[in-house]
The first five atom37 places (N, CA, C, CB, O) and aatype in JSON, in Angstrom:
{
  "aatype": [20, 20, 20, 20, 20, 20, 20, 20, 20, 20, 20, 20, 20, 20, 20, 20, 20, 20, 20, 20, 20, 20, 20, 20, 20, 20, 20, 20, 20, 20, 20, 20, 20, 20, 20, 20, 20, 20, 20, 20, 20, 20, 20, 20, 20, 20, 20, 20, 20, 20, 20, 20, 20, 20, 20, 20, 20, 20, 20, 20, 20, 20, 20, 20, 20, 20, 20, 20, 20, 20, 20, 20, 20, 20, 20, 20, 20, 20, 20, 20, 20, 20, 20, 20, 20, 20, 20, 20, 20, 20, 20, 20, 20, 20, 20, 20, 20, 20, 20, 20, 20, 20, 20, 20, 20, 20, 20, 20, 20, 20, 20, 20, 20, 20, 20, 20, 20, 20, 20, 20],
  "atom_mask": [
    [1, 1, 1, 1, 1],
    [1, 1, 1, 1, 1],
    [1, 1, 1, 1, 1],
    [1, 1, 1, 1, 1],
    [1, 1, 1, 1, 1],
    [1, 1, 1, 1, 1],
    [1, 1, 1, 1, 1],
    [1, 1, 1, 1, 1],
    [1, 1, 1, 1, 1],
    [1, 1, 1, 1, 1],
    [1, 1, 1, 1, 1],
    [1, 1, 1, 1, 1],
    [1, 1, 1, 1, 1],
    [1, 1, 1, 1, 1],
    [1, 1, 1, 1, 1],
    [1, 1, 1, 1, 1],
    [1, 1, 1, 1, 1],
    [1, 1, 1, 1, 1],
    [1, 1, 1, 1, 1],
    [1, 1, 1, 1, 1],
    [1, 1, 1, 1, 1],
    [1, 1, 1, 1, 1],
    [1, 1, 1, 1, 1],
    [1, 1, 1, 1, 1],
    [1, 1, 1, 1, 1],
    [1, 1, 1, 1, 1],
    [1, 1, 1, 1, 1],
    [1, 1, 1, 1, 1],
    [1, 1, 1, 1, 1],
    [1, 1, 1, 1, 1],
    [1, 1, 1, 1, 1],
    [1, 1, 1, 1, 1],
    [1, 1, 1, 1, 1],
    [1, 1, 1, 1, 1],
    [1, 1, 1, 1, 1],
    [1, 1, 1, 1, 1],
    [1, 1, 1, 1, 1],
    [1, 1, 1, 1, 1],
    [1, 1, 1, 1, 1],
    [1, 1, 1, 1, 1],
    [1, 1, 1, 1, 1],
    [1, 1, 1, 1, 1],
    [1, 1, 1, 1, 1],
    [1, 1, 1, 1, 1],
    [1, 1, 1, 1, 1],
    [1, 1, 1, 1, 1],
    [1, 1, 1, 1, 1],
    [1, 1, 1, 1, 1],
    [1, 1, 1, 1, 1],
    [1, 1, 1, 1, 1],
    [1, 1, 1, 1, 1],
    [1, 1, 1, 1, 1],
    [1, 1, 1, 1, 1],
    [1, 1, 1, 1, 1],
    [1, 1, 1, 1, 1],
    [1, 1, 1, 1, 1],
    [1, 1, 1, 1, 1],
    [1, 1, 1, 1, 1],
    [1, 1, 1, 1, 1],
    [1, 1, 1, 1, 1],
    [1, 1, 1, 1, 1],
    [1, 1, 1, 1, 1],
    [1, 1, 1, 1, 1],
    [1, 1, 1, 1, 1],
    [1, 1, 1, 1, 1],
    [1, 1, 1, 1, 1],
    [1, 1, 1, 1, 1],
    [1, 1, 1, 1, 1],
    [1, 1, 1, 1, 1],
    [1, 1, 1, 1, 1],
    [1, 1, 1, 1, 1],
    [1, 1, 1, 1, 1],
    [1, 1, 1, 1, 1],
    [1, 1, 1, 1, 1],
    [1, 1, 1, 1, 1],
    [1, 1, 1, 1, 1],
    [1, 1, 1, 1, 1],
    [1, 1, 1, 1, 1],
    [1, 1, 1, 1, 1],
    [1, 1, 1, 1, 1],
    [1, 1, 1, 1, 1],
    [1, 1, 1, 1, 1],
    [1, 1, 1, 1, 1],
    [1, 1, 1, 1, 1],
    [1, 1, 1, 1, 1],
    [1, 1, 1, 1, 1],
    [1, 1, 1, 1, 1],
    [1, 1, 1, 1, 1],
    [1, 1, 1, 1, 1],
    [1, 1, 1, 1, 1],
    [1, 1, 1, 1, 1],
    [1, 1, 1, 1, 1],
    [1, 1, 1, 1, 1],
    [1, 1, 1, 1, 1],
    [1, 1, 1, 1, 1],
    [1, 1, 1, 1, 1],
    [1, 1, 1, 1, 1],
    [1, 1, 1, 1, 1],
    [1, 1, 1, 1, 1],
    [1, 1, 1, 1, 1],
    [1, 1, 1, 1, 1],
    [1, 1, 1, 1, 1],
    [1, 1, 1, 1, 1],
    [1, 1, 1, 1, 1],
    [1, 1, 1, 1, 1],
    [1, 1, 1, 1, 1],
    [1, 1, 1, 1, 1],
    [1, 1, 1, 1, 1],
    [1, 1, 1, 1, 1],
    [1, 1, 1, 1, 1],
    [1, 1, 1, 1, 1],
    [1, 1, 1, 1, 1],
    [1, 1, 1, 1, 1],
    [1, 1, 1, 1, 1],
    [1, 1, 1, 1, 1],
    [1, 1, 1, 1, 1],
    [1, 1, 1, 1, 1],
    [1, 1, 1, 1, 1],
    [1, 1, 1, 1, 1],
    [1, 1, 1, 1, 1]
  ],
  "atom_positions": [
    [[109.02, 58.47, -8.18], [108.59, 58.66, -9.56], [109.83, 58.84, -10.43], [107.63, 59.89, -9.68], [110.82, 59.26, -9.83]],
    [[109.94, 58.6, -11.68], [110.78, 58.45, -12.68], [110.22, 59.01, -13.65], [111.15, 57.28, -12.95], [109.04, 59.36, -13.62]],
    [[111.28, 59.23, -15.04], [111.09, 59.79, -15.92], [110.37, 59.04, -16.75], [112.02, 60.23, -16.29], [109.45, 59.65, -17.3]],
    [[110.52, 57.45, -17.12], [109.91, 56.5, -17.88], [108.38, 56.81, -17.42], [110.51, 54.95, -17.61], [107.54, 57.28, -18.17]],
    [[108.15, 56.44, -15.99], [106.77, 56.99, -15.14], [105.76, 58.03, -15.92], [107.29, 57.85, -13.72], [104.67, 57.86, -16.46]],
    [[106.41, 58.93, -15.78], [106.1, 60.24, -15.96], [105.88, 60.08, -17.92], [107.56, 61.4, -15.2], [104.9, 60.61, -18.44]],
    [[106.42, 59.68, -18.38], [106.3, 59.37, -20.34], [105.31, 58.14, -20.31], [108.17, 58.72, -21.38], [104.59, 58.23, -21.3]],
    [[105.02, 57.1, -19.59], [103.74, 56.37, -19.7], [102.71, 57.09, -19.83], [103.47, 55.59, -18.71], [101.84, 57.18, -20.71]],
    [[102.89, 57.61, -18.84], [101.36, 58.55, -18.21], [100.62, 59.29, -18.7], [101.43, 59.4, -17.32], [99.42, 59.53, -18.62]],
    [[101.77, 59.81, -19.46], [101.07, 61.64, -20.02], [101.34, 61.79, -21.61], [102.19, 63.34, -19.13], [102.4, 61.59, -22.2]],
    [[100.58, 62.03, -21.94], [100.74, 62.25, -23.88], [101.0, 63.28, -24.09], [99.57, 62.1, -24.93], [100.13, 64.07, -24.44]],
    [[102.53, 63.7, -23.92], [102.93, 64.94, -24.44], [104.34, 65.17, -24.79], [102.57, 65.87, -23.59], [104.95, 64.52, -23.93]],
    [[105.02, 65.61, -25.38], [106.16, 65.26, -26.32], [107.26, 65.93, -25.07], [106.11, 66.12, -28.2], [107.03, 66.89, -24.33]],
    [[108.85, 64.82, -25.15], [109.54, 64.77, -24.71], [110.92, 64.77, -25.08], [109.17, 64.23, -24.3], [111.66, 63.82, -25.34]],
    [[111.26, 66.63, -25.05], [112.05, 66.87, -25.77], [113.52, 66.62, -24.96], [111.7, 68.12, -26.3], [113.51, 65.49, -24.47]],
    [[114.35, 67.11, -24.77], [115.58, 67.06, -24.5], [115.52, 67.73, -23.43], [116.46, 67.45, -25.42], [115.57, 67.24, -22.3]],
    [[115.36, 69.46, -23.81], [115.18, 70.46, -22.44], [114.11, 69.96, -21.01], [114.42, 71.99, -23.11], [114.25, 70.24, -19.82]],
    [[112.94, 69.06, -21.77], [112.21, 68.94, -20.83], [112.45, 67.45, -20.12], [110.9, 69.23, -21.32], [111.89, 67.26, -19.04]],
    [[113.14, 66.57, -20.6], [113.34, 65.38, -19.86], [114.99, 66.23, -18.85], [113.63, 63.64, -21.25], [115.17, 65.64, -17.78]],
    [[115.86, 67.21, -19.07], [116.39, 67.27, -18.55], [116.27, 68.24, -17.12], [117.01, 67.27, -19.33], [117.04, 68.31, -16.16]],
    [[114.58, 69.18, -17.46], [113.97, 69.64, -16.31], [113.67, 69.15, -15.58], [113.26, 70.1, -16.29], [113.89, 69.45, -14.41]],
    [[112.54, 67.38, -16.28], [112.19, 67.03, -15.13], [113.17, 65.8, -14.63], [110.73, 66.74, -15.2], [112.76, 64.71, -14.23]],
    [[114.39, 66.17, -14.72], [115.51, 64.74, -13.95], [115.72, 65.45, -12.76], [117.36, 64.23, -14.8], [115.63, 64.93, -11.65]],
    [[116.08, 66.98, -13.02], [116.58, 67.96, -11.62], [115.27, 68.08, -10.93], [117.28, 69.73, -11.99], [115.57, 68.02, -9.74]],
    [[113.93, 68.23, -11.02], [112.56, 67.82, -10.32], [112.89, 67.01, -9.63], [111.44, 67.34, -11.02], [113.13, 67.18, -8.44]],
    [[112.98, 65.59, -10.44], [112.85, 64.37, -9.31], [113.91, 64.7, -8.4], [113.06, 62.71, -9.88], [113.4, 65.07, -7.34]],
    [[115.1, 64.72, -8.36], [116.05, 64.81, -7.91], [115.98, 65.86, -6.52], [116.83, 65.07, -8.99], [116.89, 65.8, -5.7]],
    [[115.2, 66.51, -6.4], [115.36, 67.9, -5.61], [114.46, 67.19, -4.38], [114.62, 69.59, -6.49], [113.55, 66.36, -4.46]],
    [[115.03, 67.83, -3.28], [114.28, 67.09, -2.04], [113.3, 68.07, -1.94], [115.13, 66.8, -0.52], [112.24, 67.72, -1.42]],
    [[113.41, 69.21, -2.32], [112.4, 70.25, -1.77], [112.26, 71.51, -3.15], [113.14, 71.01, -0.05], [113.0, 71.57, -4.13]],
    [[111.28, 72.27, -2.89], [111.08, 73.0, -4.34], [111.62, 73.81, -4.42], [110.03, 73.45, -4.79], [112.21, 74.32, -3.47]],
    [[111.63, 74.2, -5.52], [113.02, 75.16, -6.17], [112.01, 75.92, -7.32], [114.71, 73.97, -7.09], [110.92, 75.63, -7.82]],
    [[113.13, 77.23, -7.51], [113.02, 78.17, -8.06], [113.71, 78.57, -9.74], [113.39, 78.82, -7.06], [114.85, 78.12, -9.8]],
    [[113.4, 79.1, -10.73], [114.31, 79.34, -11.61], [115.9, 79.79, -11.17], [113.67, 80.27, -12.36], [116.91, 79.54, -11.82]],
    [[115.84, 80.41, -10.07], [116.94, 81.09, -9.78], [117.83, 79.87, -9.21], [116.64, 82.35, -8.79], [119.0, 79.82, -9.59]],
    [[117.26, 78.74, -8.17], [117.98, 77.9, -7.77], [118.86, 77.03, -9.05], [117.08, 77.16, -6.92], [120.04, 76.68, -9.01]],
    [[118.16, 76.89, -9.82], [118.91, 75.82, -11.4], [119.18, 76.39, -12.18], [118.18, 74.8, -12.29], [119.83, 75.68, -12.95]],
    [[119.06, 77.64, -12.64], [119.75, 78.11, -13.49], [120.81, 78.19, -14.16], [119.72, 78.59, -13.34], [120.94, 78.47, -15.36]],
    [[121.38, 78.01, -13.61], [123.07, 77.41, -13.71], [123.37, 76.21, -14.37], [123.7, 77.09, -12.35], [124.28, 76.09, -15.19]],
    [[122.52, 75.21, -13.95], [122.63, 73.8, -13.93], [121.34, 73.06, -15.68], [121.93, 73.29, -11.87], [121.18, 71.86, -15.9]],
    [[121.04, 73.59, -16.09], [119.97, 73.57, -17.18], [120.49, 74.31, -17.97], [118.59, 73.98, -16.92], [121.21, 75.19, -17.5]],
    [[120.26, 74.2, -19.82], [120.96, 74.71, -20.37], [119.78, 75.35, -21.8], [122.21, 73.7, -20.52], [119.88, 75.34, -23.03]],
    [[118.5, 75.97, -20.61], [117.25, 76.88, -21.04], [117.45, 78.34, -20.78], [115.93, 76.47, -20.28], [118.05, 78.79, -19.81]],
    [[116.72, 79.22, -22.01], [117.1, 80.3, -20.87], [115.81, 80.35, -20.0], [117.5, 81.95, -21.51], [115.14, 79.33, -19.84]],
    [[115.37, 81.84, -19.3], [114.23, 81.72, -18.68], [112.95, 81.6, -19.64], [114.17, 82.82, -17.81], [112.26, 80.71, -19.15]],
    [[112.44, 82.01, -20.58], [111.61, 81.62, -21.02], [111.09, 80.47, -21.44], [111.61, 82.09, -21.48], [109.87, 80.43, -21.27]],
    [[111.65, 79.31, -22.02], [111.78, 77.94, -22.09], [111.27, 77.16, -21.24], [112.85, 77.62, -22.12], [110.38, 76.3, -21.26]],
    [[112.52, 77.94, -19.91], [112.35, 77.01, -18.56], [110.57, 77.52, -18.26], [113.78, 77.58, -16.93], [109.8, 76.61, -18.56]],
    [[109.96, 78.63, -17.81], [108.58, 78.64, -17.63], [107.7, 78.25, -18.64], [108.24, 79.77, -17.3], [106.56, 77.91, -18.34]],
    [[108.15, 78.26, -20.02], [106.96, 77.28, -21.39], [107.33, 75.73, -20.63], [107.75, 77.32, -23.86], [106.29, 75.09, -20.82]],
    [[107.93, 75.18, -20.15], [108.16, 73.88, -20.14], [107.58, 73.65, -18.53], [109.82, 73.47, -20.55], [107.12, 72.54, -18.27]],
    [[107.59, 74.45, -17.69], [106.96, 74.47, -16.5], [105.55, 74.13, -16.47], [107.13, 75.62, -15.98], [104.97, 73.24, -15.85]],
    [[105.01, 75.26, -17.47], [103.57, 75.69, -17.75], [103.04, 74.55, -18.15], [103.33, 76.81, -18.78], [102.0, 74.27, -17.56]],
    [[103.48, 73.56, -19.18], [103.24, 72.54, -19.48], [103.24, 71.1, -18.89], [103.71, 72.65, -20.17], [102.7, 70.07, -19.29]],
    [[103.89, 71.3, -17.99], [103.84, 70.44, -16.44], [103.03, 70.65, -15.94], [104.68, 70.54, -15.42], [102.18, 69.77, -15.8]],
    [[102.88, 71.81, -15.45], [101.66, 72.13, -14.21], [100.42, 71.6, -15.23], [101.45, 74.21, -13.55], [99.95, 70.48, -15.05]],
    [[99.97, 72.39, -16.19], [99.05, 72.06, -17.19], [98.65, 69.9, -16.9], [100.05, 72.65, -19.0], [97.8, 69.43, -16.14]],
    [[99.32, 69.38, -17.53], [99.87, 68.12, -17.44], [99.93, 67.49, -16.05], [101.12, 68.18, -17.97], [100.36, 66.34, -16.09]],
    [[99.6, 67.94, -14.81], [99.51, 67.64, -13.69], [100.9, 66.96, -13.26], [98.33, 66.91, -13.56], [101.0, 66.36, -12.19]],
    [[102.15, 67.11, -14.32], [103.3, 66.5, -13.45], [103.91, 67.45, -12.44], [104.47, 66.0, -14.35], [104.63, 66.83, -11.66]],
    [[103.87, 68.56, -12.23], [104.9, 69.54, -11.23], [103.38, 70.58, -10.44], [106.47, 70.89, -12.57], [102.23, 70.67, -10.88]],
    [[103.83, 71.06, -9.52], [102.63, 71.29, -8.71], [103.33, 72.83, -9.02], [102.33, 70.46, -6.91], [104.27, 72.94, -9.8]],
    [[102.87, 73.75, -8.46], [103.65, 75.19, -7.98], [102.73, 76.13, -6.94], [103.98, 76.22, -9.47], [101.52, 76.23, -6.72]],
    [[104.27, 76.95, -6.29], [103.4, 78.13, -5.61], [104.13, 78.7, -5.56], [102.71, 78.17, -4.46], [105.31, 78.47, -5.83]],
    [[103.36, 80.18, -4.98], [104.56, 81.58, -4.21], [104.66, 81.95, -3.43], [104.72, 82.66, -4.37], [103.93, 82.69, -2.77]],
    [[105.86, 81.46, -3.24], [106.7, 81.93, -1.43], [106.31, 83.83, -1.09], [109.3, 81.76, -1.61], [105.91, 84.78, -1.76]],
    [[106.54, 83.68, -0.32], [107.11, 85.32, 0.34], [107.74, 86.02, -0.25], [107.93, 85.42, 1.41], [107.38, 87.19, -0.37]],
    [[108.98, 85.53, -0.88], [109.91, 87.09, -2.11], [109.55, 86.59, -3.29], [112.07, 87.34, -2.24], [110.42, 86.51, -4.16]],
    [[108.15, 86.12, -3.59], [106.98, 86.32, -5.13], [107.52, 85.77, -6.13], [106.63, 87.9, -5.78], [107.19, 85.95, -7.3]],
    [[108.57, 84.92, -5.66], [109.09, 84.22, -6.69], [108.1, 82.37, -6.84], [110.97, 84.19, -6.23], [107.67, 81.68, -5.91]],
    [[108.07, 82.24, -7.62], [107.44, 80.53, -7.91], [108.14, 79.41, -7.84], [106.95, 80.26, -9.22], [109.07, 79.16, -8.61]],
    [[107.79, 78.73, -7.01], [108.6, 77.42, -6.29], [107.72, 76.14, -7.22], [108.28, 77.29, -4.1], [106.49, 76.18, -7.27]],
    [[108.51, 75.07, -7.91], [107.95, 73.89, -8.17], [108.63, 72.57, -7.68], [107.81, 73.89, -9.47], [109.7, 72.53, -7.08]],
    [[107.84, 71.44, -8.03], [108.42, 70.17, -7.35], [107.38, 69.38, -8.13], [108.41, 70.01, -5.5], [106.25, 69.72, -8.48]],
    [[108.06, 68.2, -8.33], [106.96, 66.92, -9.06], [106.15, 66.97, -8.12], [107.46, 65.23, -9.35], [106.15, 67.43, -6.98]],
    [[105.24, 66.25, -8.97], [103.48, 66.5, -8.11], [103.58, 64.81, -7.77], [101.54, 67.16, -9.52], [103.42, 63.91, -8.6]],
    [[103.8, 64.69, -6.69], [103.71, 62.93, -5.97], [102.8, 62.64, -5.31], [104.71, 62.42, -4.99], [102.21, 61.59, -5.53]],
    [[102.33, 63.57, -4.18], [101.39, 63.99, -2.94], [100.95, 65.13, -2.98], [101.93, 63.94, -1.68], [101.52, 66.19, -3.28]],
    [[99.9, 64.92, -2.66], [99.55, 67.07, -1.71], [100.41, 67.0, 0.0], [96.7, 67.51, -1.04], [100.19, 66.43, 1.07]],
    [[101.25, 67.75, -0.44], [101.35, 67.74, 1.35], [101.68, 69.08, 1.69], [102.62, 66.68, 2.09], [101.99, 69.71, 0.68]],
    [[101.75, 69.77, 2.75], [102.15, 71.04, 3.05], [103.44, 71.76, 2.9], [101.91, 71.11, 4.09], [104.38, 70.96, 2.79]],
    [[103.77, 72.9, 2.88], [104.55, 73.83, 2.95], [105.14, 74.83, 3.83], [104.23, 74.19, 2.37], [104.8, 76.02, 3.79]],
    [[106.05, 74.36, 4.66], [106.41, 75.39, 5.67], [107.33, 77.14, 4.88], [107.62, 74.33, 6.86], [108.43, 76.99, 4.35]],
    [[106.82, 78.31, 4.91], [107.67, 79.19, 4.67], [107.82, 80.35, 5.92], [107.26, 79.7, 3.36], [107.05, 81.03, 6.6]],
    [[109.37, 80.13, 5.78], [109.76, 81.23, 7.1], [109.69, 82.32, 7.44], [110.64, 81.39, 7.38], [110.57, 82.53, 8.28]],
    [[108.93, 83.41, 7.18], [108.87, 84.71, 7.16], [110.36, 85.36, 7.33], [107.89, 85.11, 8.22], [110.43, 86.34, 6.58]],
    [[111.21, 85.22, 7.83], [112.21, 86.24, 8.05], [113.66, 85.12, 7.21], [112.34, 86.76, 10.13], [114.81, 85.47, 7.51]],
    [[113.58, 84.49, 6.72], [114.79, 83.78, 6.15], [114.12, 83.02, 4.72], [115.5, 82.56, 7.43], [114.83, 82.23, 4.08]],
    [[113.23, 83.21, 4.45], [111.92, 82.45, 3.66], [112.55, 80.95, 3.09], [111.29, 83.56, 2.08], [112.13, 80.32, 2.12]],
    [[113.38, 80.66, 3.77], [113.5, 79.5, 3.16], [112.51, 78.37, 3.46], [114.71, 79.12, 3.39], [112.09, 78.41, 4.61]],
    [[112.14, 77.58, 2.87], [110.59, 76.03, 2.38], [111.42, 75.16, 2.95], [110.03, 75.35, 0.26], [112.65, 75.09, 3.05]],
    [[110.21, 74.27, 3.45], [110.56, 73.12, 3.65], [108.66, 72.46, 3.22], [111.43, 72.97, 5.41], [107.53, 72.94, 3.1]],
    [[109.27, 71.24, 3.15], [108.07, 70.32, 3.28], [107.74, 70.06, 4.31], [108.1, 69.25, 2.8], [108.61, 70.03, 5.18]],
    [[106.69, 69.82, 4.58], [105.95, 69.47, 6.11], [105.11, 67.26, 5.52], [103.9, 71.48, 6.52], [104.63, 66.62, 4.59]],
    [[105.41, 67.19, 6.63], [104.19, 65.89, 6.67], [103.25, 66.1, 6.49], [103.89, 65.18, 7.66], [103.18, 67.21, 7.03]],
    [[101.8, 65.81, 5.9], [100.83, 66.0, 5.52], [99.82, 65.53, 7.11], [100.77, 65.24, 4.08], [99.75, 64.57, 7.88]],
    [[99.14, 66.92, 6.92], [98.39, 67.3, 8.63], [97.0, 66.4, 7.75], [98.02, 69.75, 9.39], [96.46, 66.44, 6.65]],
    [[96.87, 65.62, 9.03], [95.83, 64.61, 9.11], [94.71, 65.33, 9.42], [96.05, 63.51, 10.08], [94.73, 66.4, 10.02]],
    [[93.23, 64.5, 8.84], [91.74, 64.93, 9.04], [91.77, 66.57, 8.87], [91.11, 64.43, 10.67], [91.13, 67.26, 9.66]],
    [[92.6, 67.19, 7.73], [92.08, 68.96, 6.8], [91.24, 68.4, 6.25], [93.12, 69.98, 5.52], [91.6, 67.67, 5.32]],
    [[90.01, 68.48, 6.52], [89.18, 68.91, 5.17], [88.02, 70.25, 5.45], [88.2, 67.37, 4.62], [87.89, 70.95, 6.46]],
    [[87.5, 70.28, 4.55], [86.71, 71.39, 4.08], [85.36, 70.9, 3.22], [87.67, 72.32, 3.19], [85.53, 70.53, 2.06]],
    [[84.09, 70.92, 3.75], [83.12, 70.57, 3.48], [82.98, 71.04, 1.93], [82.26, 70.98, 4.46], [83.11, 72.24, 1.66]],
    [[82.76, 70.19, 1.04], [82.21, 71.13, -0.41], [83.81, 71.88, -1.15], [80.8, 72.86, 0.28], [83.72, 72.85, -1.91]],
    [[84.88, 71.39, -0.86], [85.96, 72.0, -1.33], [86.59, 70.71, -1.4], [86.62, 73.17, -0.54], [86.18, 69.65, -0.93]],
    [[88.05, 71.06, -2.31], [89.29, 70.3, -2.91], [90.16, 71.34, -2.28], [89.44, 70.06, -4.73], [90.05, 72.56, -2.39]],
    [[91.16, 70.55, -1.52], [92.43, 71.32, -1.23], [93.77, 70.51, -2.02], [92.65, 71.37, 0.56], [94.18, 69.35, -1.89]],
    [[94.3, 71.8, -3.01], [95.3, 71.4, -3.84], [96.55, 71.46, -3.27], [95.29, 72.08, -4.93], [97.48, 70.69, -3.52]],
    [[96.56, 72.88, -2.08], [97.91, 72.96, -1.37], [97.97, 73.61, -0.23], [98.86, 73.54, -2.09], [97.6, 74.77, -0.4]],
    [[98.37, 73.32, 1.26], [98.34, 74.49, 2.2], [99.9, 74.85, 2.25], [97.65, 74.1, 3.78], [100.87, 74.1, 2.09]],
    [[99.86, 76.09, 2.49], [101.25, 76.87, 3.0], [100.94, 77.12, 4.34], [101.67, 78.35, 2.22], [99.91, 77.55, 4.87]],
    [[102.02, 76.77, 4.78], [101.99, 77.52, 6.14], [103.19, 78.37, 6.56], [101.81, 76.52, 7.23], [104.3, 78.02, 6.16]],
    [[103.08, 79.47, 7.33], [103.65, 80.75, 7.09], [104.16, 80.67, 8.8], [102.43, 82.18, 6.42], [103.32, 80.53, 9.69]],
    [[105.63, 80.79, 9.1], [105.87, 81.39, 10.76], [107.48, 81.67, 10.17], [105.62, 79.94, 12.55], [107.99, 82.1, 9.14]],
    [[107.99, 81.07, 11.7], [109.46, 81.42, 12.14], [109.93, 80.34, 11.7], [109.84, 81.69, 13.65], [109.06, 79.6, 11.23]],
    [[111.05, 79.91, 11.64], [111.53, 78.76, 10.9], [112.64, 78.05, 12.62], [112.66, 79.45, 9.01], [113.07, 78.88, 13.42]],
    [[112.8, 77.05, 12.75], [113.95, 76.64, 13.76], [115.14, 77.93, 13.58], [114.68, 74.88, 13.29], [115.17, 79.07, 14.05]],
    [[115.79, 77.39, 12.95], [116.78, 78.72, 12.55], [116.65, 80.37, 13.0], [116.69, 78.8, 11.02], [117.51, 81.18, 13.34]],
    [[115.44, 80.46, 12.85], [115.32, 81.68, 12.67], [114.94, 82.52, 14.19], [114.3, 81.78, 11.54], [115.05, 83.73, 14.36]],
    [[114.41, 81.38, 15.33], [113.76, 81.56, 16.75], [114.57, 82.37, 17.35], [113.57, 80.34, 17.61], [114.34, 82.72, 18.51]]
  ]
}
């Protein structure tokens, strides 16, 4: 997915701060935190979550919360799973586990929660 992509799609104004949020989105192999880009974006924190909010809203960036309650996002491409490590909490993406479903439900996201390689 691309930024042009992403401005076809969706009718909603594309300012500077937010085409330069969602370049570090695409860009990121795995989801990230305010704390991870902070540095690198030139929002402070409030901005950066009005411009989040409006993504998620907008169905371009998905989100959730890890283990230290902080909110992880990533462009919304797929539903696929979430590995978090209990004792190092660092995410990863997982391949998307074949034949989940749930009779009478929509699943938007699973987390799944253990030990991480690293961490055994």
């Amino acid at each position: 997915m691309n930024i042009a992509d992403i401005k076809n799609s969706k009718n909603i104004r594309f300012t500077d701060a937010r085409i330069e949020l969602l370049e570090i989105l695409i860009h990121e192999s795995r989801p990230i935190c305010f704390e991870d880009i902070k540095q690198r974006i030139k929002m402070n924190k409030a901005t950066f979550y009005r411009n989040i909010a409006k993504f998620v809203e907008e169905d371009i960036v998905s989100t959730f919360e890890s283990n230290d309650k902080k909110s992880y996002f990533e462009i919304k491409v797929d539903t696929h799973p979430h590995f978090i490590c209990n004792h190092c909490h660092a995410i990863s993406c997982v391949s998307p586990l074949n034949n989940i479903t749930l009779e009478g439900y929509t699943i938007d996201s699973v987390i799944l929660k253990g030990t991480c390689k690293l961490c055994q």
